[in-house]
C-alpha positions in Angstrom: -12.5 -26.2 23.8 -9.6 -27.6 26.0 -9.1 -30.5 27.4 -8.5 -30.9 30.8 -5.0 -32.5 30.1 -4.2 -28.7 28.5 -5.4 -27.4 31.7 -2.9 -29.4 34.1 0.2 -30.2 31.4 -0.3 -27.2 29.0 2.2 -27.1 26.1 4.0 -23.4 25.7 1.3 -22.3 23.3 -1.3 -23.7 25.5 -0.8 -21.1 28.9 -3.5 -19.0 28.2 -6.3 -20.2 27.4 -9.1 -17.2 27.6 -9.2 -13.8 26.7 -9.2 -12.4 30.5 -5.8 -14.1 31.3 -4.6 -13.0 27.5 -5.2 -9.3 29.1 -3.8 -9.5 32.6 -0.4 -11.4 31.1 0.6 -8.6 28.8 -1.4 -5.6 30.4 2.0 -3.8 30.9 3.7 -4.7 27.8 4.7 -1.6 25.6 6.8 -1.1 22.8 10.4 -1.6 23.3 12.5 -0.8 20.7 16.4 -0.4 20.8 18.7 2.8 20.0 19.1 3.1 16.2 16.4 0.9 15.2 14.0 1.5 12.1 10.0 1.6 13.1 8.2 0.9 10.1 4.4 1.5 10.0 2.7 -0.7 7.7 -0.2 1.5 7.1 2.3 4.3 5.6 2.4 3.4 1.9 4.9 1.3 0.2 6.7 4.1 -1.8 7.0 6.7 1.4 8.3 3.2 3.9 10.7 2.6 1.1 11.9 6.0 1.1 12.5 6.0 4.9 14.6 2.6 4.5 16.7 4.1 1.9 17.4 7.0 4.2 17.5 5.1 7.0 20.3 3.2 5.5 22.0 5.7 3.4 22.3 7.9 6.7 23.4 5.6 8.8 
């Protein structure tokens, strides 16, 4: 696992390092999106997400 050198001089990537801290640190995090700004869902198909872009863009 991690050394104890990670534990007292952790690199940025190295903060968290279990699944219980992982939680706690972004517990209150929610989306945050700004006025005007395309949400794609990747789970939409291709053709339907591309048809939102184009309007998206075309509209704007």
């Amino acid at each position: 696992m991690y050394s104890v050198k990670h534990k007292i001089d952790p690199l940025p990537n190295q903060l968290i390092t279990n699944l219980t801290d992982l939680k706690e640190h972004y517990k209150d995090l929610g989306p945050e999106f700004f006025e005007g700004e395309l949400i794609l869902d990747i789970v939409i198909p291709k053709d339907t997400n591309v048809e939102t872009i184009q309007s998206f863009l075309f509209n704007a």
